[in-house]
Each structure stands twice: as C-alpha cells, then as structure tokens.
C-alpha positions as CSV (number, residue, x, y, z in Angstrom):
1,X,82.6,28.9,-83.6
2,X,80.4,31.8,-84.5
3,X,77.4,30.0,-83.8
4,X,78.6,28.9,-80.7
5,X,78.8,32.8,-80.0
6,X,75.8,33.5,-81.1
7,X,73.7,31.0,-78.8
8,X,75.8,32.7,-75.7
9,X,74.6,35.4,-77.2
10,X,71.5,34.8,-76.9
11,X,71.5,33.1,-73.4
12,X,72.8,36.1,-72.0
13,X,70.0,38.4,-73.7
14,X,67.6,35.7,-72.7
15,X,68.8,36.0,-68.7
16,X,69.0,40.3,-69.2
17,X,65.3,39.9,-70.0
18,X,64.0,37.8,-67.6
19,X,65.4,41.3,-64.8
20,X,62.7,42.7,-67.3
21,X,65.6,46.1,-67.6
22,X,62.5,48.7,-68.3
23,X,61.2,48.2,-64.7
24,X,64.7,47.4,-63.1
25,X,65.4,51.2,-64.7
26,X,62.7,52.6,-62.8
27,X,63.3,51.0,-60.0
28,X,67.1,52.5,-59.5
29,X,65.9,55.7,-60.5
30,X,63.4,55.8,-58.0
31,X,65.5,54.8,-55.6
32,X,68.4,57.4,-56.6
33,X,65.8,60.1,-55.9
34,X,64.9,58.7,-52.7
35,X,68.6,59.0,-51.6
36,X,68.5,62.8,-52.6
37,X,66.3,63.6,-51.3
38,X,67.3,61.8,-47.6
39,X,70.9,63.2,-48.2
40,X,70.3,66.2,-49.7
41,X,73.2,64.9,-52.3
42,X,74.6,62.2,-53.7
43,X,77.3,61.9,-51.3
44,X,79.2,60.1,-49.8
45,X,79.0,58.7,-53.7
46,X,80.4,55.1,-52.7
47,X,77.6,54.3,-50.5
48,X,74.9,55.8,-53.4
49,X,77.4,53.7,-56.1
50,X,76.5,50.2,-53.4
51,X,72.7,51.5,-52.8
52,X,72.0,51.7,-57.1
53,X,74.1,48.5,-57.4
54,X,72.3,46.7,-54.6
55,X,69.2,48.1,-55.6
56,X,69.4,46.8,-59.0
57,X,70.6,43.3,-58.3
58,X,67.8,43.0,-55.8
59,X,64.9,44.0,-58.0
60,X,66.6,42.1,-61.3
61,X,66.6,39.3,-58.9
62,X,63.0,39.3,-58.0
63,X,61.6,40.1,-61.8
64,X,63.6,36.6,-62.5
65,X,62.2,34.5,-59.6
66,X,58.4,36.7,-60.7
67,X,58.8,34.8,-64.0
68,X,60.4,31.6,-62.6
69,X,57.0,31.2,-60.6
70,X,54.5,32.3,-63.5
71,X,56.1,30.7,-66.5
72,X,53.0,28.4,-66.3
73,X,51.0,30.9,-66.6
74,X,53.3,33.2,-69.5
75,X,52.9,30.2,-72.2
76,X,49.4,30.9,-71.9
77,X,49.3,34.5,-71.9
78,X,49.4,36.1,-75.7
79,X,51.9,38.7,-74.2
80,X,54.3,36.5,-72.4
81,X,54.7,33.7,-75.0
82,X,58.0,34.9,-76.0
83,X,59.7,35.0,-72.7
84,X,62.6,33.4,-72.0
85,X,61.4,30.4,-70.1
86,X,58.4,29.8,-72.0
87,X,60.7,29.7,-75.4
88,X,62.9,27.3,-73.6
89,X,66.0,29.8,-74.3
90,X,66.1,29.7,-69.9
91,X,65.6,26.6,-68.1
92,X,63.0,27.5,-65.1
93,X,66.5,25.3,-63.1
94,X,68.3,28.0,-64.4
95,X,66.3,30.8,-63.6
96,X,65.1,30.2,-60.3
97,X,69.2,29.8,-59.6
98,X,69.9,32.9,-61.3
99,X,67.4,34.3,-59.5
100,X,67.8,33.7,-56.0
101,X,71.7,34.1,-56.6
102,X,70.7,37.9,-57.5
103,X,68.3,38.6,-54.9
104,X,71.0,37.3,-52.0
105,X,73.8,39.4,-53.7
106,X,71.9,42.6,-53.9
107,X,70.4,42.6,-49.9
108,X,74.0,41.1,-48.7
109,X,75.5,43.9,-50.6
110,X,73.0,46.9,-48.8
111,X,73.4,45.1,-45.6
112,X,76.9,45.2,-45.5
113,X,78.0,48.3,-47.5
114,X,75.2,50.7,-46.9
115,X,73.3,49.7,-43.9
116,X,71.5,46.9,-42.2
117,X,67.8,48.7,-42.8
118,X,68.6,49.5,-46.6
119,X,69.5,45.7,-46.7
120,X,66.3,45.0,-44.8
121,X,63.6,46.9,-46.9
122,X,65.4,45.4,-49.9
123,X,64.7,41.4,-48.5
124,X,61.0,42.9,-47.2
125,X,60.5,43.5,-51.1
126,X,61.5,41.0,-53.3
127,X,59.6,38.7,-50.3
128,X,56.6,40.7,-50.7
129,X,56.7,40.9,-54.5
130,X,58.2,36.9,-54.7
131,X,55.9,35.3,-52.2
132,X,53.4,37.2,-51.4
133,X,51.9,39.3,-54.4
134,X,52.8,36.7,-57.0
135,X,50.9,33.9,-55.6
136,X,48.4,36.0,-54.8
137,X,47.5,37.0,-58.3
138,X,45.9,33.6,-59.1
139,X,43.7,33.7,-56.0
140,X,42.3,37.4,-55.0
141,X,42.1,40.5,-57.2
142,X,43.3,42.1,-54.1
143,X,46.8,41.5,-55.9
144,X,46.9,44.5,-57.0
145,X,46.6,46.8,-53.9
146,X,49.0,44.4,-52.1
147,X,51.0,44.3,-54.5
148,X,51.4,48.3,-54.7
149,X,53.7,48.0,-51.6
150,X,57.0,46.2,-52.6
151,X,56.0,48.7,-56.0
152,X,56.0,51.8,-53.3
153,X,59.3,50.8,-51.3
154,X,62.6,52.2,-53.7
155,X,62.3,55.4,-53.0
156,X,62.4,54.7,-49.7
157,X,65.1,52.6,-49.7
158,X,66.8,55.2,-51.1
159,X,66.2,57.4,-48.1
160,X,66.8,54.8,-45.8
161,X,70.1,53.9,-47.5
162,X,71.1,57.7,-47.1
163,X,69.5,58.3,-43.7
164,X,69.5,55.1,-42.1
165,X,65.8,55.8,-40.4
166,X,62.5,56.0,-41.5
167,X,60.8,59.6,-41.1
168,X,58.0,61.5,-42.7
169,X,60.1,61.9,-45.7
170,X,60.5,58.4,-46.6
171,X,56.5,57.6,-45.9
172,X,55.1,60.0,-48.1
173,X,57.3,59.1,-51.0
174,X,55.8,55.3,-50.1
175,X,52.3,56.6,-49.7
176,X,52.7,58.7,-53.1
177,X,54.4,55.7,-55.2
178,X,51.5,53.4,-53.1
179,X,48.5,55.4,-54.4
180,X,50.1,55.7,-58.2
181,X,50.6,52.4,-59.0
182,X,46.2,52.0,-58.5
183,X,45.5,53.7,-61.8
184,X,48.3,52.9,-63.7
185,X,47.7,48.9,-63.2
186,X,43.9,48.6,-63.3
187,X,44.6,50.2,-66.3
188,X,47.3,48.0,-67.4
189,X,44.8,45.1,-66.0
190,X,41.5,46.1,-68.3
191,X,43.9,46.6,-71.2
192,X,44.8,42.9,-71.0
193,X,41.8,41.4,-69.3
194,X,41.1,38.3,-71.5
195,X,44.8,37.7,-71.4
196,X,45.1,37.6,-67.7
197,X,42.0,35.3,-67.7
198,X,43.5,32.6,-70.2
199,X,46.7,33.0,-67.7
200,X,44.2,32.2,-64.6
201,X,45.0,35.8,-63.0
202,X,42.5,36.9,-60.6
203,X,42.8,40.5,-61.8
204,X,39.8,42.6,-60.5
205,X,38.3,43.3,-64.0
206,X,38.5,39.3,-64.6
207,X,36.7,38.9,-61.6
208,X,34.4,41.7,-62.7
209,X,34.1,41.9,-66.3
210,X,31.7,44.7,-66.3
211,X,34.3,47.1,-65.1
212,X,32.3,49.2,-62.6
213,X,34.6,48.0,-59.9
214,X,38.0,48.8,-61.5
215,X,37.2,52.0,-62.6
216,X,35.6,53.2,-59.5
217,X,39.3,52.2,-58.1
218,X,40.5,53.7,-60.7
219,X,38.9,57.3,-60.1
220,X,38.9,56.6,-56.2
221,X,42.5,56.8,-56.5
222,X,43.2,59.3,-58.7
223,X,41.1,61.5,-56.5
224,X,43.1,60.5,-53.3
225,X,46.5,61.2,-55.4
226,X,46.0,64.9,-55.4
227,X,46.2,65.8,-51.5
228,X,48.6,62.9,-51.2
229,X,51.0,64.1,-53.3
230,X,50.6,68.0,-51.9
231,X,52.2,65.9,-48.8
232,X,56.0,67.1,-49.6
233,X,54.9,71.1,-50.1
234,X,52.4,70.7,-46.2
235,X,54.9,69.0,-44.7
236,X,58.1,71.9,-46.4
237,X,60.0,68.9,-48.2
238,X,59.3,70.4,-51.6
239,X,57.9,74.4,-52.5
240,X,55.4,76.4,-54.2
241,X,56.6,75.1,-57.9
242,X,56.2,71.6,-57.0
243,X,52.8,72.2,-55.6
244,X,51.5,74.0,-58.6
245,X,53.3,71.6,-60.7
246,X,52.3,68.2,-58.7
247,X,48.5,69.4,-58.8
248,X,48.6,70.1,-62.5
249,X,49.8,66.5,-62.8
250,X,46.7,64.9,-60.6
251,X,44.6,67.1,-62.1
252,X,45.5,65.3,-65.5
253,X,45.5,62.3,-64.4
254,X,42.2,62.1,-62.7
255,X,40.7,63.8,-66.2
256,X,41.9,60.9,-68.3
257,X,40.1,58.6,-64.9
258,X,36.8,60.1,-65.1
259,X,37.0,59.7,-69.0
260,X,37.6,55.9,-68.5
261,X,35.1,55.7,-65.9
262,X,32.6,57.0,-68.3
263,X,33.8,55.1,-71.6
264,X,35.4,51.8,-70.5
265,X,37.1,51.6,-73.8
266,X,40.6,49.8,-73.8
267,X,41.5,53.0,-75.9
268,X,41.2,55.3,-72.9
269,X,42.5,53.2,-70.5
270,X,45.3,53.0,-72.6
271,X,46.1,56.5,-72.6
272,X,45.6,56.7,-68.7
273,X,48.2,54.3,-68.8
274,X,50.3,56.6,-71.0
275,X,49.3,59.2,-68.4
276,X,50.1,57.9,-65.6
277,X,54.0,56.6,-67.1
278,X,54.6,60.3,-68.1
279,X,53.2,61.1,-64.6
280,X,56.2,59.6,-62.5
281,X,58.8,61.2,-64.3
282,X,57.7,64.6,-63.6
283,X,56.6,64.1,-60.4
284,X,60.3,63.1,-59.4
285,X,61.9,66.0,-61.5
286,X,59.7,68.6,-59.6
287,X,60.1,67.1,-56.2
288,X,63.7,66.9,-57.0
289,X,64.2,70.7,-58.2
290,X,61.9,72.2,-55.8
291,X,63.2,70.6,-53.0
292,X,63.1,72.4,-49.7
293,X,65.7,70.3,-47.9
C-alpha cells in the first residue's frame, strides 16, 4: 500500500515538473504586476484571483507540451536527462494530454471570467512558445529573438486582464521584458553550448562557436535596455526613484556585458546570467513603488 503511494507520489511530482514551477512563478508574478499597474490595484480581486489562476494553467500548460515536443532532444542533453519524460516517470501520451488539457483550461478560463483579450494574449502565447519558437530552435538561431515575445507577453496580460485594451502602458512593459530576455539567454545559451549542440539546437553560439556574434547581441542589447527601460519615467508611468533606480540596474548589467564581450569565459556569462535574474526583480519592485498612476 505504501508503495503504491509512493509511485503516485512520484507521478504527481513528475507532472508538477514538467509546468517547470520556477518559470510558471515568474510568469504569475509578472503578470500580477502587469495587472497593478493597469488597475492601479488589485481589485476587483476575483477577476485578479481568475487572471493568476488562468495565467498559471496556461503557461504550466505550455512548459508541458515545450517538453512533450523536445523530449527527443532532453535524453540527449546532459541537463535534461532527468526530466520526467526522458526517465519514463511521464509517458510523452500522457504529457502531451496533460498538456493541452492545461493550456485549454487556463485561456477558457481568461476568456470567460476576465475578458475575451486576456484569453486571447494567453492562446497567442503558448501558440507562439508551442509551435512556433520550439520548432524553431532546431532550425534558426533566430529562436531566441522570436522566442523573446511569448517571454515579453505576462505583464501585459496582466494589464490587459485589468484594462481590457492595449495602451502605451502595456507595450513598454512588452518591449522592456522583450529586450531582457536577449542577455539573459545568449548567456544561458554560451553557458550550455555543447549541450545544446548534442540536443541539435540551433542556438546562435552553436551556429557560431567563436562567440563574436552572441556577445555582440549580448552588449547590443544591454545598451538598448537602458533608454528602454527609462520608457515608464518619459512616458509619467513610474517617477524620479525608478529612473535613478532602473538606470543603476542597466548600468550593471551592461558592465557585466562588456566584461563577457571581452572575456568569453562561461564564468562571466554566468554571472551576467546571475545579473540579469537579480535584474527583473528589482526592476518590477521599483516600477511597482514608484508608480505614477
């Protein structure tokens, strides 16, 4: 009897990981300030309760069918060996059903309880992550920049859920998340290079080893994410401490992008990567406590 428990136990673990829970987190919170920052508040707190519930079913859903369709690839990636699917704890049957039953519940549940664009942007991404950007990692390293949108559309899913339109609000937090996610991958992406090239990933430093090309990205970016994310304080979303906060931030970040440019270790893209994790955070806690609106 106990081991029967314990292999349920298991299974369920197995299907919690799959929703890889660490991104899913991110993914809620980021959408949780989106709606602040559309509504001013977290009210009328049902429909925020159906937006963060929504929200998370949706993404979880997506991170299942992401490793449904790459669990050719995982068993051959030193990383993602010890999935579920590649251990055999998850059948990819199972999966792809668990999956798709997630992704349906979580835009149904926007469409119907928040609003009909919330439920919208929240199909557009796992179809953009799903079917688009997965796929497109074993043929282009333009993944990576494509892939950056679905990464870029919580927040503003989160305005649209409060809102119920699209304004300049909602396009700079896209635009912001859309220019982060540049450093923070190629780093990710020269950290685990060779890995992504047993997997067959198309990643840009697989396609060029040398690593001219990702760190130019890499700094290109970084460079761009300072007047980007001065967007909220020009445009009187956010004020003078978020300005002086948010530049700080960039300035940091583009430091540790200019040291990677130069080195190319896998030690200092590593802390870029560190850098730009640590970055998010505070950028959404001073955008949300210096908020104009």
């Amino acid at each position: 009897m106990s081991g029967d428990f314990s292999v349920r136990k298991k299974k369920m673990a197995a299907f919690c990981a799959l929703t890889k829970p660490r991104i899913l987190m991110m993914v809620v919170i980021m959408s949780a300030a989106g709606y602040f920052l559309g509504a001013k508040s977290i009210e009328p707190f049902g429909v925020f309760f159906a937006m963060l519930l929504g929200t998370a079913l949706s993404s979880g859903g997506a991170a299942v069918l992401n490793n449904y369709m790459e669990r050719d690839c995982d068993t051959r990636m030193t990383r993602t060996q010890t999935r579920p699917i590649p251990l055999g704890i998850v059948t990819p049957n199972e999966a792809l059903l668990f999956g798709l039953l997630l992704s349906l519940l979580g835009v149904v549940l926007l469409a119907c309880l928040v609003n009909p664009l919330s439920g919208f942007l929240s199909l557009l991404t796992v179809f953009l992550y799903v079917l688009v950007y997965t796929p497109l990692k074993r043929i282009s390293w333009w993944n990576t920049v494509v892939g950056a949108i679905p990464g870029a559309l919580p927040p503003m899913g989160g305005w649209a859920s409060a809102t119920n339109e699209l304004d300049a609000g909602a396009w700079i937090l896209f635009l912001i998340l859309f220019v982060w996610q540049h450093p923070h991958f190629y780093a990710i992406a020269w950290m685990y290079k060779e890995d992504y090239a047993r997997g067959g990933f198309k990643m840009l430093p697989v396609v060029h080893p040398d690593g001219i090309r990702t760190f130019r990205q890499t700094l290109g970016f970084s460079i761009v994410m300072i007047p980007v994310s001065l967007l909220p304080y020009f445009y009187g979303i956010a004020g003078e401490v978020y300005a002086i906060g948010v530049t700080a931030l960039g300035i940091w970040m583009l430091a540790q992008s200019v040291k990677v440019w130069r080195t190319h270790t896998v030690a200092d893209a590593r802390t870029l990567l560190k850098v730009s994790v640590i970055y998010l955070p505070l950028f959404f806690a001073l955008l949300l406590c210096d908020s104009s609106l």
